[in-house]
N, C-alpha and C positions, 0 to 999 in steps of 0.2 A: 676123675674130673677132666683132665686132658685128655682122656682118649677119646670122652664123649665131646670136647670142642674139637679134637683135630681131626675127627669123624664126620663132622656135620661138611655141610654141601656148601664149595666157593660160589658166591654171591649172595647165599639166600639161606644159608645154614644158622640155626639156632639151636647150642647149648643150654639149656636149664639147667641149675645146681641145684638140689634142690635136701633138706636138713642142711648140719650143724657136722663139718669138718672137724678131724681128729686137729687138736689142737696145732700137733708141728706139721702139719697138713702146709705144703707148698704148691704153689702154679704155679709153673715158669712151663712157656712155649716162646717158637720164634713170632716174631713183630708183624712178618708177613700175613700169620692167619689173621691176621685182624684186617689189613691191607687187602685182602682176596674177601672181605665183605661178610665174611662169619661174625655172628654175632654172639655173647654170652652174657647171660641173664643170672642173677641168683634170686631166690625168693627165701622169706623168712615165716616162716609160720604160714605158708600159700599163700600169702601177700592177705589174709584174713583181714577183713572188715567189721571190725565187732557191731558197728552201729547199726550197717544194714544185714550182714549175713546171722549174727546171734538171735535175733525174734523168731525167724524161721528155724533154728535149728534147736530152738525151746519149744517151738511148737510140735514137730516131729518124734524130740524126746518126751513131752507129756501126751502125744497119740501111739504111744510105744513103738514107733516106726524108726525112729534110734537107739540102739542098745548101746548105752557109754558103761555101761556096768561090767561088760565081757574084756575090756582093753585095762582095766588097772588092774593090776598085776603086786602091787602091797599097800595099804595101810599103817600110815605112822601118827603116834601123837606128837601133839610141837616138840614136847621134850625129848623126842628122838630124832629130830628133824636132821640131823647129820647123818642118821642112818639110811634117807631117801636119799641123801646128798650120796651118800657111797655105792647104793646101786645104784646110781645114776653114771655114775665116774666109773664103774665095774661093766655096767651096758645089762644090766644082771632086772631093770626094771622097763616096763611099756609106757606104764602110768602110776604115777606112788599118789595117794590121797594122803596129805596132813592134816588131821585132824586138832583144829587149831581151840576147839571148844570142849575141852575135859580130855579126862584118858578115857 
């Protein structure tokens, strides 16, 4: 994360962060980068629009021009649901499905 802010260009430099930092994940740079007109951004989920980006990207997925089926990576029922939680926290899953309606 610092190297990619104190990389970018005085005046006109722009940082992206972009996922979810290891939890004891720190910044700290000098005051100056920010003074010399760099700038840094984070986004959370690509700053996603559910209202207008989601119709299009249900429509893609029912012209099979989306494949969401290739990126989850396990399947769990509710009653396991600490079990998605733990490869989640392990880095060990892409995408876990709960399956929230029977086993």
């Amino acid at each position: 994360m610092i190297q990619a802010f104190e990389s970018s260009h005085d005046g006109w430099g722009v940082a992206v962060l972009v996922g979810v930092p290891h939890s004891d994940a720190v910044f700290a740079t000098s005051p100056v980068n920010f003074l010399n007109e760099r700038t840094l951004k984070g986004t959370f989920f690509g700053n996603y629009k559910p209202r207008s980006d989601l119709p299009g990207l249900v429509e893609l997925y029912l012209e099979k021009k989306l494949e969401l089926e290739k990126f989850i990576t396990h399947e769990v029922s509710f009653a396991d649901i600490n079990k998605a939680f733990d490869y989640m926290i392990k880095g060990e899953s892409l995408r876990c499905v709960i399956n929230v309606i029977g086993d």
